[in-house]
N, C-alpha and C positions, 0 to 999 in steps of 0.2 A: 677764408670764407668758402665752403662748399655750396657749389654751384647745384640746386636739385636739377639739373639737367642730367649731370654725369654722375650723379653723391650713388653709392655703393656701398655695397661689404666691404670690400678692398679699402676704402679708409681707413676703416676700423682697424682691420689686422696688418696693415702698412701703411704705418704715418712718417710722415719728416716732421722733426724739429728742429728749429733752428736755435743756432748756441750760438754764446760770446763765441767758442772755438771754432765751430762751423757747424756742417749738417748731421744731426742724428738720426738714426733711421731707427724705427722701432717695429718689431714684428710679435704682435699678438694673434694668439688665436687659441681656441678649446683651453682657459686657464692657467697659458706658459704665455713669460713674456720675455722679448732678448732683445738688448739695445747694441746698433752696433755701429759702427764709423762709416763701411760701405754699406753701398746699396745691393749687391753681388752677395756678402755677406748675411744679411736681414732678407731677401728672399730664397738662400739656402733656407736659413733658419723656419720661416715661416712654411715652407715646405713642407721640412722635417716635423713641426708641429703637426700639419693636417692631415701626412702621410703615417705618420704613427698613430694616432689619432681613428682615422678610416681601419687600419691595420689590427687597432686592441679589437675596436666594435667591429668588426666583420671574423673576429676567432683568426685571421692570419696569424702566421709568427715572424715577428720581425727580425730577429735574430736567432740564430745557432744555440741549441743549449751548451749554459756552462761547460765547461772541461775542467775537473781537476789534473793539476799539473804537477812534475817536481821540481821543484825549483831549488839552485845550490844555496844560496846561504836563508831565508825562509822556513824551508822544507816543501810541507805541500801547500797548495795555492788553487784558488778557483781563478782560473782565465776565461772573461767573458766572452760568449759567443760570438761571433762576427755577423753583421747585417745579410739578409738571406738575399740575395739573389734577384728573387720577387722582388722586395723591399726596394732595393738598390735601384731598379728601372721605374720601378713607382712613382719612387723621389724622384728622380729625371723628369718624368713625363709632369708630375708637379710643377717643377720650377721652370718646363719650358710653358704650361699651360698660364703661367701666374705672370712670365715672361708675357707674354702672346696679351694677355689681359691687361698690362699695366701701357702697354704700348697703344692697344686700341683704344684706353682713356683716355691716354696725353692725346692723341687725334682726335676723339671728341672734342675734347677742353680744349686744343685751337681753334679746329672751327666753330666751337661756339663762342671763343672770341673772334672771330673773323664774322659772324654774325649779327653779335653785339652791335660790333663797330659799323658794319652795313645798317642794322635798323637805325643808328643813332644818329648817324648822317641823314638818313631819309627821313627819318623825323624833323630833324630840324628845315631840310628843304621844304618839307610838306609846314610848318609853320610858316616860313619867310613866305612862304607864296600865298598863304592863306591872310598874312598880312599888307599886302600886297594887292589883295582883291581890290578889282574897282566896287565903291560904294553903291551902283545898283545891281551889281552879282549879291550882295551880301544876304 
């Protein structure tokens, strides 16, 4: 159940499910999705989703262009460019920001159960006693 106290975007594009096997973690976002077993895994991915993503729509280049190569038994061959540099710290500064994000939730969602739990004992005191009232308070 999402709590509208803490509910967010971060739902959406990092969900857990849960399996007969154990926990799936799934990272959607911008119409890619990646299921993975860890959680370290699924917010690389999700990452890489939003960082590539920022990177098409802003004209950055994410990667080195192609190189044709030779290659011995092939011949020639296009070898893909390698992630640029930029790109490379982007994604870092991503998954430590989605990091940073996913931590100060789980600390909401305690203390709003630690909250919870304080109003619903105060409620109930505040019944017993109002049960409790002598008959000419009432």
């Amino acid at each position: 159940m999402i709590d509208n106290r803490t509910a967010s975007v971060i739902d959406l594009a990092f969900q857990i499910h849960h399996t007969p096997v154990g926990k799936l973690f799934v990272a959607m976002r911008h119409g890619r999705m990646k299921r993975c077993f860890s959680r370290d895994t699924a917010i690389r991915y999700l990452a890489f989703f939003m960082t590539t993503w920022a990177f098409e729509a802003s004209g950055f280049m994410c990667r080195h262009p192609d190189v044709k190569v030779s290659h011995p038994v092939h011949g020639e061959v296009w070898e893909r460019g390698g992630a640029t540099k930029e790109y490379h710290f982007a994604h870092q500064r991503c998954v430590r920001r989605l990091r940073r994000i996913l931590a100060r939730k789980r600390d909401m969602q305690n203390w709003c159960e630690k909250w919870d739990a304080m109003h619903d004992r105060f409620v109930k005191e505040v019944d017993e006693l109002q049960a409790n009232k002598p008959l000419g308070m009432r």
